[in-house]
N, C-alpha and C positions, 0 to 999 in steps of 0.2 A: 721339123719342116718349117719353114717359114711362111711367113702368113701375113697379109697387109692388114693395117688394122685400122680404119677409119676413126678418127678421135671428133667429135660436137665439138663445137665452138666453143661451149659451155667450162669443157675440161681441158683446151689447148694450152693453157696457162702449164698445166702440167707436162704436155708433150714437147713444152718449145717453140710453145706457136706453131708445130705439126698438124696439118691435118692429116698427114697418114704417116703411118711409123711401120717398119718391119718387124716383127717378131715370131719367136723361136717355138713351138710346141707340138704337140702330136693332138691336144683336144681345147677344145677353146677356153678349159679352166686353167690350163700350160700357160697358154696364152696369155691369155691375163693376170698371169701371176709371173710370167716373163715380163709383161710388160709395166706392172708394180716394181719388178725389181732393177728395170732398167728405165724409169720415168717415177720416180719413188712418190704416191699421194691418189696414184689409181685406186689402191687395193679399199681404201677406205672411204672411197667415193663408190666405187661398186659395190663391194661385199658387208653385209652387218656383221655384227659382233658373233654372230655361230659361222658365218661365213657362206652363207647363205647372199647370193647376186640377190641385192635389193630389190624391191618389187617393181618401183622405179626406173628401172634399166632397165631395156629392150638390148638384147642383142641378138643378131642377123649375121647364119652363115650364109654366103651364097644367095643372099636375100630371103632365106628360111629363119624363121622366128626360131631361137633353138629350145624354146618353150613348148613347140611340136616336136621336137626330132629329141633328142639326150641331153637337153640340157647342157650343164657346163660338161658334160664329159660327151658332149658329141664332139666327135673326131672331126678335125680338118685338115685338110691336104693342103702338100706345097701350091704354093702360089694363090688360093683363093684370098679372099676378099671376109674378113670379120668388120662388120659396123656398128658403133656402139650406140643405140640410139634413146638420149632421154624422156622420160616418158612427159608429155604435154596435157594437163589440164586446165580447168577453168574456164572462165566466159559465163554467157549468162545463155 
């Protein structure tokens, strides 16, 4: 199923100066492992070294944290909306 993938400013350097890309998968860890393999420098900005989504990444199906719902193996359907969004600390 394809699936729009909102890319931060942060990591558009990788998508081509995209801020949204289409990609391929049936659960949003497809996805982004689609999208590693077709934008190659994703995988290792998301996932550590066991492959565990950083802690630091926020991602958003449908504007659900997938942190409440299944995690990378929550399923998404054609045409929704994944957003990647980095996590923002600091200040006083």
């Amino acid at each position: 199923m394809s699936v729009t993938v909102r890319i931060p400013t942060q990591l558009r350097n990788l998508s081509g100066g995209a801020g949204e890309v289409s990609c391929e998968g049936a659960t949003v860890g497809d996805v982004l492992k689609n999208l590693d393999a077709s934008h190659p420098g994703f995988g290792e900005r998301l996932f550590d070294e066991s492959g565990t989504l950083r802690r630091f990444v926020n991602v958003f199906v449908a504007d659900e944290d997938i942190r409440f719902l299944d995690g990378v193996a929550t399923v998404v359907t054609a045409g929704q909306v994944l957003s990647i969004v980095p996590a923002v600390a600091g200040g006083q």
